[in-house]
DSSP file (Angstrom, degrees, kcal/mol; ACC not computed):
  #  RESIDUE AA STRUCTURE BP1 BP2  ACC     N-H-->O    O-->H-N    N-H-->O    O-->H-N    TCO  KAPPA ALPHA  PHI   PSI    X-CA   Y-CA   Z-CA
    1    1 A X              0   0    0      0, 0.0     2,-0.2     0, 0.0    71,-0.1   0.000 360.0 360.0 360.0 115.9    4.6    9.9    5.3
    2    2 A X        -     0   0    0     71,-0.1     2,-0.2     4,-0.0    71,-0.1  -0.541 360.0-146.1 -76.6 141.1    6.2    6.6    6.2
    3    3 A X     >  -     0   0    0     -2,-0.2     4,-1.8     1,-0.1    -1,-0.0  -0.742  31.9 -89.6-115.4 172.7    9.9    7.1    7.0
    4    4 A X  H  > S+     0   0    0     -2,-0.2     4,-1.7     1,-0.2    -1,-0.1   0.578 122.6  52.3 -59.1 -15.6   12.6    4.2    6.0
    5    5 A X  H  > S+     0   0    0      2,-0.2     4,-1.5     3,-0.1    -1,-0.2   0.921 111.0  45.7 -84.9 -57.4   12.5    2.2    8.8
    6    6 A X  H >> S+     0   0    0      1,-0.2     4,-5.4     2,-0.2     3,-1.9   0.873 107.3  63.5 -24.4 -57.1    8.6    1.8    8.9
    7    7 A X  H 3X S+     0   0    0     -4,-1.8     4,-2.1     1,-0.3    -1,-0.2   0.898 101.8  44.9 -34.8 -63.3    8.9    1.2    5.5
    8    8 A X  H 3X S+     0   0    0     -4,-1.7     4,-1.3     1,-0.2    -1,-0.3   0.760 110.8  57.7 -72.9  -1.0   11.0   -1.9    6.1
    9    9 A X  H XX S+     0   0    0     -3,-1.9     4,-1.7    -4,-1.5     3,-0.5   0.926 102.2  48.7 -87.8 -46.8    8.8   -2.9    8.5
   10   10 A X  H 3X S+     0   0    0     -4,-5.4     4,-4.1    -5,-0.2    -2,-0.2   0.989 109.6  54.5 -21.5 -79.2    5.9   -2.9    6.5
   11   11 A X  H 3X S+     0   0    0     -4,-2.1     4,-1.0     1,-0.2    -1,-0.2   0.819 101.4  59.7 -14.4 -61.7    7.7   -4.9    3.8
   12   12 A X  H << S+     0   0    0     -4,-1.3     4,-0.3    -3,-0.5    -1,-0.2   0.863 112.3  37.2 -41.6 -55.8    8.5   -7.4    6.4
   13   13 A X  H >< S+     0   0    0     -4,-1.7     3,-0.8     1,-0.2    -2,-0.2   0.750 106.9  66.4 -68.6 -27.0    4.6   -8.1    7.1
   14   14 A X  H >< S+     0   0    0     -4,-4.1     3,-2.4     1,-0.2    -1,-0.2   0.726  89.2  62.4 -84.4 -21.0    3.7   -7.7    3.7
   15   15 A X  T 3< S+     0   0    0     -4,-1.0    -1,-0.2     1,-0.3    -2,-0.1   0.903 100.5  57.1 -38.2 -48.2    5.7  -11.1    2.3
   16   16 A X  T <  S+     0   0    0     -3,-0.8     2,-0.4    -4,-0.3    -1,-0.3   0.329  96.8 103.5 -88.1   9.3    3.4  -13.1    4.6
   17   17 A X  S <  S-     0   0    0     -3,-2.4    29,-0.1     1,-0.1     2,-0.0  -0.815  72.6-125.0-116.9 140.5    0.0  -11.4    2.5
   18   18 A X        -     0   0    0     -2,-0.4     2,-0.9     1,-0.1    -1,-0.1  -0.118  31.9-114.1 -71.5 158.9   -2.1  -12.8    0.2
   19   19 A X        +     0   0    0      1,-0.2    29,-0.2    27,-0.1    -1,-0.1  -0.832  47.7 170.9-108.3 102.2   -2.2  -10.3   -3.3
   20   20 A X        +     0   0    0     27,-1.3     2,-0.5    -2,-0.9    -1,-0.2   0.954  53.2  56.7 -78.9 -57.2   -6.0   -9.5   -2.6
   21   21 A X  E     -a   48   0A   0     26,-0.8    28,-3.5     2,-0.0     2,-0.5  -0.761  68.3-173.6 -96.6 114.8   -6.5   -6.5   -5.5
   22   22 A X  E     -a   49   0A   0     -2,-0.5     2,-0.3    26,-0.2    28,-0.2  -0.924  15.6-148.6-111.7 158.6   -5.7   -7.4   -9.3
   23   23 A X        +     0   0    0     26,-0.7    31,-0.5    -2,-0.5    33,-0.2  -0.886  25.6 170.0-108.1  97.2   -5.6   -5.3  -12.1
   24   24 A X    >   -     0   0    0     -2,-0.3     3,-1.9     3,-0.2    31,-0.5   0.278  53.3 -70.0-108.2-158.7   -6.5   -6.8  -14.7
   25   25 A X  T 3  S+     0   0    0      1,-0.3     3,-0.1    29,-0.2    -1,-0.0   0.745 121.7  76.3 -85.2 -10.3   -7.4   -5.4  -18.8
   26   26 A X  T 3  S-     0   0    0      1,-0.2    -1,-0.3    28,-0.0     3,-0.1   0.368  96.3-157.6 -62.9   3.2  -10.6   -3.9  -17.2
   27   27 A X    <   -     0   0    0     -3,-1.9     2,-1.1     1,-0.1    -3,-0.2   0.142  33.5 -29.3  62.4 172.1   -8.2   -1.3  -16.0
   28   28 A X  S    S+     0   0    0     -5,-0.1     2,-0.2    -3,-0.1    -1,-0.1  -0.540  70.9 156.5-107.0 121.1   -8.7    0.9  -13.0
   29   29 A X    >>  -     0   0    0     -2,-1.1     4,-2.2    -3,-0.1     3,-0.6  -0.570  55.2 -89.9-116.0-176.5  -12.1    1.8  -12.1
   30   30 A X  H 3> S+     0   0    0      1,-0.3     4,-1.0     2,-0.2     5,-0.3   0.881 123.1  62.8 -55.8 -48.7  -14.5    3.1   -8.9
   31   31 A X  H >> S+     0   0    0      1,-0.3     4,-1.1     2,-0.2     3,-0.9   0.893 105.3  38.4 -68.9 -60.5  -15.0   -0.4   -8.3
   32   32 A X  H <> S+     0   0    0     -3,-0.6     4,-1.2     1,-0.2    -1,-0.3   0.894 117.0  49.8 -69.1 -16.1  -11.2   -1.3   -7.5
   33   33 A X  H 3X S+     0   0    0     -4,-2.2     4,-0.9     1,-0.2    -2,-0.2   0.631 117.0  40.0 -89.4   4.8  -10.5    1.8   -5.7
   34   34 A X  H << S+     0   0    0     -4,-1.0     4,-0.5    -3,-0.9    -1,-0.2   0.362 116.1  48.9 -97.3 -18.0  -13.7    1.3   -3.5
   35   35 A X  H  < S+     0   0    0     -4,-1.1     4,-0.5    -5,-0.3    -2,-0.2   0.563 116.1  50.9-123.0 -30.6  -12.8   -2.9   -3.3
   36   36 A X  H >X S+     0   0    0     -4,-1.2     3,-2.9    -5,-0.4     4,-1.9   0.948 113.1  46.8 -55.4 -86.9   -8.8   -1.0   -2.3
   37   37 A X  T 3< S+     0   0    0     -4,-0.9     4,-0.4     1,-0.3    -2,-0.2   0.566 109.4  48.9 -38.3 -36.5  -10.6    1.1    0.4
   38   38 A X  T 3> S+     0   0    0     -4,-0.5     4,-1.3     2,-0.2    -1,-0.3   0.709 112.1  49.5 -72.8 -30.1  -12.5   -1.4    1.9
   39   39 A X  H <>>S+     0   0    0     -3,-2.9     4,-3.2    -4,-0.5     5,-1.2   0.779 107.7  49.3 -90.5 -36.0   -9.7   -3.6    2.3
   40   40 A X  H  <5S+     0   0    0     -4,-1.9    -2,-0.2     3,-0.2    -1,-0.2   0.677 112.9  48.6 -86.3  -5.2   -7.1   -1.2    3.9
   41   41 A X  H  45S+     0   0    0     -4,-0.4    -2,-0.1     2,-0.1    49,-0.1   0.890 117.9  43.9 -80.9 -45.3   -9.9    0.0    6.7
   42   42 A X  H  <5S-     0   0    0     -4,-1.3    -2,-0.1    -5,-0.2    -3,-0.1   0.739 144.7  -1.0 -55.7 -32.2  -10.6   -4.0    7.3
   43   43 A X  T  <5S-     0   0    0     -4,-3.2     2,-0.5     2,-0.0    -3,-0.2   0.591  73.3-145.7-144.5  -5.3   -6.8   -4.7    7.3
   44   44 A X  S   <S+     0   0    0     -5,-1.2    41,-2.0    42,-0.1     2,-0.3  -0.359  85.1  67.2  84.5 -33.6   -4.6   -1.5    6.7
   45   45 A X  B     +B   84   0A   0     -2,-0.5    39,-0.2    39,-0.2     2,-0.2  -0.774  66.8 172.8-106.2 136.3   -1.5   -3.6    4.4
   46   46 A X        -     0   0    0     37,-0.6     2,-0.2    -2,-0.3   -29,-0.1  -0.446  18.0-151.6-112.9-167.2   -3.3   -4.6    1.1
   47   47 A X        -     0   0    0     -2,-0.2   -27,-1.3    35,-0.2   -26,-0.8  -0.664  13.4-175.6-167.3 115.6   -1.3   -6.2   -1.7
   48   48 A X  E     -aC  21  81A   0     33,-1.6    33,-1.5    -2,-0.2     2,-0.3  -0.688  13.2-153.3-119.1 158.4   -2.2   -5.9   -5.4
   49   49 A X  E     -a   22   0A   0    -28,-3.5   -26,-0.7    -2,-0.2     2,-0.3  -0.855  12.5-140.6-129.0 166.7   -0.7   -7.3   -8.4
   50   50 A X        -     0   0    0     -2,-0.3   -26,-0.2   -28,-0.2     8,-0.1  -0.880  23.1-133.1-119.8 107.2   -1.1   -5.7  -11.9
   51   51 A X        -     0   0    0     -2,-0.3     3,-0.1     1,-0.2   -28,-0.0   0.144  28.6-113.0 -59.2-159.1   -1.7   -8.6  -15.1
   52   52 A X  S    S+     0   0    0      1,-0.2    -1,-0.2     3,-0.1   -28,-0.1   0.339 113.9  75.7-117.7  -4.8    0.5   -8.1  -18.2
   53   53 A X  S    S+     0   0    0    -30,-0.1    -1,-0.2     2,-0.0   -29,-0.1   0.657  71.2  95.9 -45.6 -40.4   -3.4   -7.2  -19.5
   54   54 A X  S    S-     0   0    0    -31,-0.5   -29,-0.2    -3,-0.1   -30,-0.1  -0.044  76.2-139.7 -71.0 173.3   -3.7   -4.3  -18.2
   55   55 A X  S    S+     0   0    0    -31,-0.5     2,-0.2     2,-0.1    -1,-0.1  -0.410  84.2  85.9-132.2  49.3   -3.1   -0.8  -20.0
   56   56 A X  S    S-     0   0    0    -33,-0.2    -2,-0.1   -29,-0.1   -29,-0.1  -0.952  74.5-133.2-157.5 151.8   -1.3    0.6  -16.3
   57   57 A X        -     0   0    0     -2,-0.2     4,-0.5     1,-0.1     5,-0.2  -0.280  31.6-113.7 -91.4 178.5    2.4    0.1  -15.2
   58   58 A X  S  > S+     0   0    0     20,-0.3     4,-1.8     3,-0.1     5,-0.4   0.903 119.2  55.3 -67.3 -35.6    2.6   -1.3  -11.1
   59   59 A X  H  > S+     0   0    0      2,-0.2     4,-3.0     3,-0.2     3,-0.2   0.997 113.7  39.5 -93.3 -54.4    4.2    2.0   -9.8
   60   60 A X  H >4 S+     0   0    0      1,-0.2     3,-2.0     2,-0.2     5,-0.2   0.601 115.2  55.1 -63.0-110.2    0.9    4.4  -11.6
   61   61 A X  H 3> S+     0   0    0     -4,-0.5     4,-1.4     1,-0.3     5,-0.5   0.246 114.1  38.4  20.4 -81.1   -1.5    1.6  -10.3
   62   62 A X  H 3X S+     0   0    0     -4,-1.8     4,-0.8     2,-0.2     5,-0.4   0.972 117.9  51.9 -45.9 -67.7    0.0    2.1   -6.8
   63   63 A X  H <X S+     0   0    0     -4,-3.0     4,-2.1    -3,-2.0     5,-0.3   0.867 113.3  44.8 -29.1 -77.8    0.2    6.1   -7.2
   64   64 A X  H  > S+     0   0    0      1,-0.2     4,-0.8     2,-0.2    -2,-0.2   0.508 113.7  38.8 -68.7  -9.3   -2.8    6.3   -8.1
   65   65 A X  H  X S+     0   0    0     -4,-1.4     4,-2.1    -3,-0.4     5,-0.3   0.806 113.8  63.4 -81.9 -58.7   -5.2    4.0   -5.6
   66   66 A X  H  <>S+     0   0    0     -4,-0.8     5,-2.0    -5,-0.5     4,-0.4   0.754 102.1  39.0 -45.0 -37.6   -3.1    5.2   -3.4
   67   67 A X  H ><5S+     0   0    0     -4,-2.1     3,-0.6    -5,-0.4    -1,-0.2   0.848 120.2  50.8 -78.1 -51.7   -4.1    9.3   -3.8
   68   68 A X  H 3<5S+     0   0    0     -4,-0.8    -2,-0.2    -5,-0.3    -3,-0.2   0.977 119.7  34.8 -61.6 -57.5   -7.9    8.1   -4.1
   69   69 A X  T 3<5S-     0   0    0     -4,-2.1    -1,-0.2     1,-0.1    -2,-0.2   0.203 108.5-122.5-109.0   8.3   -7.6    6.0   -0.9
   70   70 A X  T < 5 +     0   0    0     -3,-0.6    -3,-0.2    -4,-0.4     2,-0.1   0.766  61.8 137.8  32.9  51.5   -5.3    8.2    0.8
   71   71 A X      < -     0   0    0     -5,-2.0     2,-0.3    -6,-0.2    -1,-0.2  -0.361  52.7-119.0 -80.5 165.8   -2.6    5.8    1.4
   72   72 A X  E     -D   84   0A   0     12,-3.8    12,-1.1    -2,-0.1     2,-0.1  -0.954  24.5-126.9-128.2 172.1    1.0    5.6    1.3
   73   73 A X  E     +D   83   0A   0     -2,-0.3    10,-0.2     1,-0.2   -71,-0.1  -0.561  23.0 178.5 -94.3 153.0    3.1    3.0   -1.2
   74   74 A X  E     -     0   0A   0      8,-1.6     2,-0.3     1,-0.7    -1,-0.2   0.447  67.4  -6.9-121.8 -54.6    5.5    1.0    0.9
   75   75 A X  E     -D   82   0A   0      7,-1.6     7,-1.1     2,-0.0    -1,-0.7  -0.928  36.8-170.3-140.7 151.9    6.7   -1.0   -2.5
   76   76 A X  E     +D   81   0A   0     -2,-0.3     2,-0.4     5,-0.2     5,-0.2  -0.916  24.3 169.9-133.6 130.3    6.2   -1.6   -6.0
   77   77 A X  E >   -D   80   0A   0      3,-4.2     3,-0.8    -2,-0.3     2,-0.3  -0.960  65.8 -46.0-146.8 123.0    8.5   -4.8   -7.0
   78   78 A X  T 3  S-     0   0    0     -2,-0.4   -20,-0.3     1,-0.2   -19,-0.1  -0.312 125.2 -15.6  47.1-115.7    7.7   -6.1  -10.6
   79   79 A X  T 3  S+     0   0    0     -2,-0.3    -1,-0.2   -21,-0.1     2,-0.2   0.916 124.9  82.4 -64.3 -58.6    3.7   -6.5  -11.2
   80   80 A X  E <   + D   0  77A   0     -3,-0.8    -3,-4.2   -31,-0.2     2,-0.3  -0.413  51.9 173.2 -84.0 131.0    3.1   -6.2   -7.3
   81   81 A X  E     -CD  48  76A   0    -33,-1.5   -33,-1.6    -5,-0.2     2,-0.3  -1.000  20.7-126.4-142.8 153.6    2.8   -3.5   -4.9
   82   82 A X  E     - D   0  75A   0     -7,-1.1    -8,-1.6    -2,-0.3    -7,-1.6  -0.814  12.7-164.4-111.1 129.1    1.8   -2.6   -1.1
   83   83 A X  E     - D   0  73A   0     -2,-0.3   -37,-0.6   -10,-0.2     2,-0.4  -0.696   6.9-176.7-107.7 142.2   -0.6   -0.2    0.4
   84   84 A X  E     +BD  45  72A   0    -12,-1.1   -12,-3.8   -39,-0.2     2,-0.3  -0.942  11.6 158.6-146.4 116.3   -0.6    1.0    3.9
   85   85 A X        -     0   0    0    -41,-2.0   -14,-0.1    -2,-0.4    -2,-0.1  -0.891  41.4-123.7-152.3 136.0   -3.1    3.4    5.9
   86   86 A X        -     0   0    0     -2,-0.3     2,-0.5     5,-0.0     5,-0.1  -0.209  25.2-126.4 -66.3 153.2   -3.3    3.3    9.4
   87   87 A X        -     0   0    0      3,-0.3     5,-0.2     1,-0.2   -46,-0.0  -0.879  14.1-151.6-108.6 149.8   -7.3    2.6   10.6
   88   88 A X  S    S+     0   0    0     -2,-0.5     3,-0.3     2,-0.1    -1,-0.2   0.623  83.7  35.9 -90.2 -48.8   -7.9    5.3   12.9
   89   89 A X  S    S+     0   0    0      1,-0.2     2,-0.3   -48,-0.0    -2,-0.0   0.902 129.3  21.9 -61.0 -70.1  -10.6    3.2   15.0
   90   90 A X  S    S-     0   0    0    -49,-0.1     2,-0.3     0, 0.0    -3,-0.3  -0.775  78.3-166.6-119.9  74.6   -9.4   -0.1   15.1
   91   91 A X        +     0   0    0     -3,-0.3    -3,-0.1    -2,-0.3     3,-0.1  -0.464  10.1 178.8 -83.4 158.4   -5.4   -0.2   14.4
   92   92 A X        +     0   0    0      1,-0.4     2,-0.2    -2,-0.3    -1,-0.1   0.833  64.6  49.1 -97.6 -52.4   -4.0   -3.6   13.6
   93   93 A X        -     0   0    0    -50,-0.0     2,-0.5   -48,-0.0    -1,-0.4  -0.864  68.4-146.9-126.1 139.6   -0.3   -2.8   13.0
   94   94 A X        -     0   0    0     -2,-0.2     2,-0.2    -3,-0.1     3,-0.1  -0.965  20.1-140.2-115.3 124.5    2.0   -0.7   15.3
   95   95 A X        -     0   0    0     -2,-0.5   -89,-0.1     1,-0.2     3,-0.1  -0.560  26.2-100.3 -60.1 126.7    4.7    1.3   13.5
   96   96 A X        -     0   0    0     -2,-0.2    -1,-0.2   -90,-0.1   -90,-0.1  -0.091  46.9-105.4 -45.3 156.3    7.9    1.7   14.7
   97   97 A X        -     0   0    0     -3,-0.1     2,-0.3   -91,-0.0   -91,-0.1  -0.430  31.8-119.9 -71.7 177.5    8.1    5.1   16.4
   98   98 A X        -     0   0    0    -93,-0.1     2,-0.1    -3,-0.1   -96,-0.0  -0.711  30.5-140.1-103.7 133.5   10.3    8.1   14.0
   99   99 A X        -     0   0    0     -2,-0.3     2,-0.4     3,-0.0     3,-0.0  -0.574  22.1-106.5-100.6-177.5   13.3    9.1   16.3
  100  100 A X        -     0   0    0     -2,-0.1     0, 0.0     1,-0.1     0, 0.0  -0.887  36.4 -97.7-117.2 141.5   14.0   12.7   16.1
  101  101 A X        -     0   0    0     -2,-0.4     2,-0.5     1,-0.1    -1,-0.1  -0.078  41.7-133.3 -25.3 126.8   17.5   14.1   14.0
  102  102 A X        -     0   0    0     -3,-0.0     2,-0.2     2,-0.0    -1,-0.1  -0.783  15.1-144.3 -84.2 141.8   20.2   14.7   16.6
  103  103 A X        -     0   0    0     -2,-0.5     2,-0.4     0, 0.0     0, 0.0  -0.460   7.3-158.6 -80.7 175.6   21.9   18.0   16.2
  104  104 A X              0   0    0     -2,-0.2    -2,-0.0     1,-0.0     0, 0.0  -0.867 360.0 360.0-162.8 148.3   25.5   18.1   17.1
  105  105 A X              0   0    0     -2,-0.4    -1,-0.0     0, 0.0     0, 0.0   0.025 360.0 360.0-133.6 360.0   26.8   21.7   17.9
């Protein structure tokens, strides 16, 4: 779970990325959520667009690669949306750290 500040940092990087995954009137099949997965081990940020062809809105698109590829959504903004999972192996991109909740007594 990406918390809000990550989030915008993601965001930040994702401007400067090419829209690698479309979704097109072929809909979503093995083949884009395998063509997903391959792209977020190789570069962890993907970016997909959805055409006005397709028979799936951007935010289901996104859900749903995202639960097959075990990602998390950083955005959906019109057609286009951003994928993030950290590579385990090789990471690329360092997240800001999560601070911990202060208590106040």
């Amino acid at each position: 779970m990406l918390t809000s500040k990550q989030r915008a940092f993601l965001r930040s990087l994702a401007t400067n990325e090419d829209t690698i995954l479309m979704l097109g009137k072929g809909g979503m099949s093995e083949q884009i959520i395998k063509q997903a997965d391959d792209a977020l081990t190789a570069r962890e940020l993907i970016k997909g667009k959805v055409l006005e062809t397709a028979d799936i809105t951007p935010v289901e698109a996104a859900d749903l690669i995202a639960a097959q590829t075990k990602s998390d959504v950083v955005q959906v903004i019109g057609s286009k949306f951003v994928l993030f999972r950290r590579n385990s192996e090789k990471p690329r991109i360092e997240l800001p750290s999560a601070k911990k909740k202060r208590r106040y007594q």
